[in-house]
C-alpha positions as CSV (number, residue, x, y, z in Angstrom):
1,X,56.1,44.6,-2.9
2,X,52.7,44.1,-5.1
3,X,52.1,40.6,-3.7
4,X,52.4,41.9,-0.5
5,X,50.5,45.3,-0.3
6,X,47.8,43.1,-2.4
7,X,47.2,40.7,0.5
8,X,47.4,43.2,3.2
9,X,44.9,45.6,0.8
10,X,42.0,42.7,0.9
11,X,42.9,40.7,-2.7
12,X,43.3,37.4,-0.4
13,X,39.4,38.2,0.8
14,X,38.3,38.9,-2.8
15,X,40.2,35.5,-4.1
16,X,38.0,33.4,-1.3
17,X,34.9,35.4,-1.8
18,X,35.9,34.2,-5.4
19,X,36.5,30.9,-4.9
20,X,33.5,30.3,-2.5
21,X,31.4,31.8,-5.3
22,X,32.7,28.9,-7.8
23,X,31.9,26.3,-5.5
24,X,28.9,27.3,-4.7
25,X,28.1,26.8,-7.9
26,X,28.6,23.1,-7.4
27,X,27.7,22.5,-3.9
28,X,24.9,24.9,-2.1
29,X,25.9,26.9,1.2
30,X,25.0,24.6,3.6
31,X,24.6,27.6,6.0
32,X,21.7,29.1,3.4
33,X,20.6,25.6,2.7
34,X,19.1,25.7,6.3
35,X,18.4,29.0,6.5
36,X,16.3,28.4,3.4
37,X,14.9,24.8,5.4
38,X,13.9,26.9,8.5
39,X,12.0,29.8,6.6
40,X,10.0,26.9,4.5
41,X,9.2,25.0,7.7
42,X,8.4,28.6,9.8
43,X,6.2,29.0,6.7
44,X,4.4,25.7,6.9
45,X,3.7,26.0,10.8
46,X,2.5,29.7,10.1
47,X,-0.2,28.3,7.6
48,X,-1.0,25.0,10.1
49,X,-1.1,27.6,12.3
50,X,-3.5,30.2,10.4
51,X,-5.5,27.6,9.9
52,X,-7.0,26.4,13.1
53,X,-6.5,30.0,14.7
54,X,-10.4,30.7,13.8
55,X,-12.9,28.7,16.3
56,X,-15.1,26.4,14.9
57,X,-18.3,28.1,13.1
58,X,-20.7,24.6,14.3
59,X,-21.5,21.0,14.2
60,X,-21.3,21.2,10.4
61,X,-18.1,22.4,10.0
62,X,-16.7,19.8,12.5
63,X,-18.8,17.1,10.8
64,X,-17.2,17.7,7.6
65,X,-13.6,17.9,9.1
66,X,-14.7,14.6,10.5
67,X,-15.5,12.9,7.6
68,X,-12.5,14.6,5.3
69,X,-10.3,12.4,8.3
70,X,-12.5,9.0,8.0
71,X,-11.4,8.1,4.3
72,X,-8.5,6.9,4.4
73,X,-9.1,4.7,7.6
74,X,-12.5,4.0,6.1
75,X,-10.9,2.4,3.1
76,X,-8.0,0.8,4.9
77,X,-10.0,-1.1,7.0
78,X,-12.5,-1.5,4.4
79,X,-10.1,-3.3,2.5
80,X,-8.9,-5.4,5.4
81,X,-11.9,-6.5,6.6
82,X,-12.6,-8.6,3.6
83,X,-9.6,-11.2,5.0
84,X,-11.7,-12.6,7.9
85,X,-14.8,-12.1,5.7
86,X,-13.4,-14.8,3.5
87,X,-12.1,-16.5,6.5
88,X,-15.5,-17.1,8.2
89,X,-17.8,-17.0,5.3
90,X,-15.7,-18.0,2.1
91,X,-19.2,-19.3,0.3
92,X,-20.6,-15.7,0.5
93,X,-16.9,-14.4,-0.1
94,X,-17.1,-16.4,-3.6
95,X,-20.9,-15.2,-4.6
96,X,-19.5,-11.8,-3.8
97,X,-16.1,-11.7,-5.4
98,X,-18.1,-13.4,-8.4
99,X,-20.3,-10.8,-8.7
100,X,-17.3,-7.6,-8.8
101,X,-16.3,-9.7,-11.1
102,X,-19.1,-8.6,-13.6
103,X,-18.4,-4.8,-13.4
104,X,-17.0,-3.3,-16.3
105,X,-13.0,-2.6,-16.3
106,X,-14.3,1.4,-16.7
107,X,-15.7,0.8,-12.9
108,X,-12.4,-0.9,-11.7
109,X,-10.7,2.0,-13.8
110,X,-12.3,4.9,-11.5
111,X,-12.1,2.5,-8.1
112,X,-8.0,2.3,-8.7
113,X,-8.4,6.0,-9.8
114,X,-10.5,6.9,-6.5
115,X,-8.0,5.0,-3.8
116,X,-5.4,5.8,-6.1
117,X,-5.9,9.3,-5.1
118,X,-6.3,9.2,-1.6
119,X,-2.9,6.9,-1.4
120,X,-1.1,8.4,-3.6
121,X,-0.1,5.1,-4.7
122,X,0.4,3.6,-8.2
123,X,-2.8,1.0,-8.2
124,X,-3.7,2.3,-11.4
125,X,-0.8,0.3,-13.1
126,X,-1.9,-2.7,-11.4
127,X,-5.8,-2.9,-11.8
128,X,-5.7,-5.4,-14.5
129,X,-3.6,-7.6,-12.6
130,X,-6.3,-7.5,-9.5
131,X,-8.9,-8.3,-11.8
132,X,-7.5,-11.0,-13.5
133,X,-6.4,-12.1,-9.7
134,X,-10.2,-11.7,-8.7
135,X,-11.4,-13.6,-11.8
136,X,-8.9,-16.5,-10.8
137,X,-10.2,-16.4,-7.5
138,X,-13.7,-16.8,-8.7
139,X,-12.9,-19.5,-10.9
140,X,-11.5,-21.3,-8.5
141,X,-14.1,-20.7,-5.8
142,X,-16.0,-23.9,-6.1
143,X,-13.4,-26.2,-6.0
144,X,-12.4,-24.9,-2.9
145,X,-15.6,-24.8,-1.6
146,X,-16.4,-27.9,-2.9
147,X,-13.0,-29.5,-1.2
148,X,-13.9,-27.4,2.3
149,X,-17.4,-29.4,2.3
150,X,-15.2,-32.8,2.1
151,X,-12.8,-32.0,4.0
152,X,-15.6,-31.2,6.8
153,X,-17.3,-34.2,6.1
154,X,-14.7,-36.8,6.2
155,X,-13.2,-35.3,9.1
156,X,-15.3,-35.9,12.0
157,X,-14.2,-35.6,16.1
158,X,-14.0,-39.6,16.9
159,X,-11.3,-40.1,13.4
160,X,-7.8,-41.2,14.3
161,X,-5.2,-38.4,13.4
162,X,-3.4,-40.0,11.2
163,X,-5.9,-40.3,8.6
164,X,-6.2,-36.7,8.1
165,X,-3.0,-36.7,5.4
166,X,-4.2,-38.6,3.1
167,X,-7.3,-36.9,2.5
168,X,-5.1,-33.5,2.0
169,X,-2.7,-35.3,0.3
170,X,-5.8,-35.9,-2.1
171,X,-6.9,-32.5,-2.2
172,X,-3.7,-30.9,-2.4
173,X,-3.2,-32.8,-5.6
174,X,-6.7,-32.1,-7.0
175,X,-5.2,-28.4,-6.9
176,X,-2.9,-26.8,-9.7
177,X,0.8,-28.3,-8.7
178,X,2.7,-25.3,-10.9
179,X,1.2,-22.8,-8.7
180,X,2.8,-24.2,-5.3
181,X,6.1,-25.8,-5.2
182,X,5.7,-26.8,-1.2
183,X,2.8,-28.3,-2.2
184,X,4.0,-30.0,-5.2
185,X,7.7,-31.6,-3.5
186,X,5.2,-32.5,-0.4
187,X,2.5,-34.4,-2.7
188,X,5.6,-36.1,-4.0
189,X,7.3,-37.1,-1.0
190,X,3.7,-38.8,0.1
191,X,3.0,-40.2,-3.0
């Protein structure tokens, strides 16, 4: 008779309530988990929203919301615009990436730390890699210029197609063969 009058007196509701209180200790309410969710985001759209309630105060204060918006676009295609650079004017490319090659690593050091910031990314590990990269690249700037001038040289409008592979064939192999393995198996195929 104790079992019984214990269930039909609420003990079965207390032994859930229990049990629900044990697992929740292991995994969260998924009912509170988005009742917590939609309070955070109501939150969030509430201080969006406090925000840009007020009208602007002038040109100044949209000038500066302006530019706080331009960086990262500024840098991104900042950063892009040096591939066609190179492209169209790799002599001046060279001279240039020669001369950041002279700044001091402190320099590079609060560049990574600058764009570092406004990606959020981890270019701070990898600044001594870019500047050893840019160093290489500088290194190796005259050669390829140097090999750009021969190649525009020998290869002139009336010359038969088929002449053209040698002369690459002979640059390509004036080139370091470790770095490239298509260029390497290729040399060797011709050669």
């Amino acid at each position: 008779m104790g079992l019984i009058s214990w269930v039909l007196g609420g003990g079965a509701k207390q032994a859930a309530a229990a049990v629900g209180q044990v697992a929740g200790v292991f995994k969260p309410n998924a009912e509170a988990s988005e009742t917590r969710g939609h309070a955070y985001d109501r939150a969030a759209l509430a201080q969006y929203t406090a925000e840009f309630a007020h009208p602007r105060r002038g040109w100044f204060d949209g000038l500066v919301d302006g530019l706080n918006r331009l960086v990262r676009p500024a840098i991104t295609f900042g950063l892009l615009g040096i591939l066609p650079a190179v492209v169209i004017w790799p002599e001046g490319a060279a001279i240039a990436f020669a001369a950041l090659a002279l700044l001091p690593a402190g320099y590079w050091a609060l560049v990574t730390v600058i764009i570092g910031f406004y990606f959020g990314g981890r270019m701070q590990l990898k600044a001594q890699d870019f500047q050893k990269s840019v160093q290489s690249a500088a290194n190796r700037a005259p050669e390829v210029i140097a090999n750009i001038e021969r190649l525009r040289s020998a290869l002139s409008p009336d010359e038969a197609a088929d002449d053209s592979p040698e002369l690459a064939l002979e640059l390509a192999q004036g080139l370091p063969q470790a770095e490239n393995a298509a260029v390497r198996d290729w040399a060797q195929e011709k050669g």
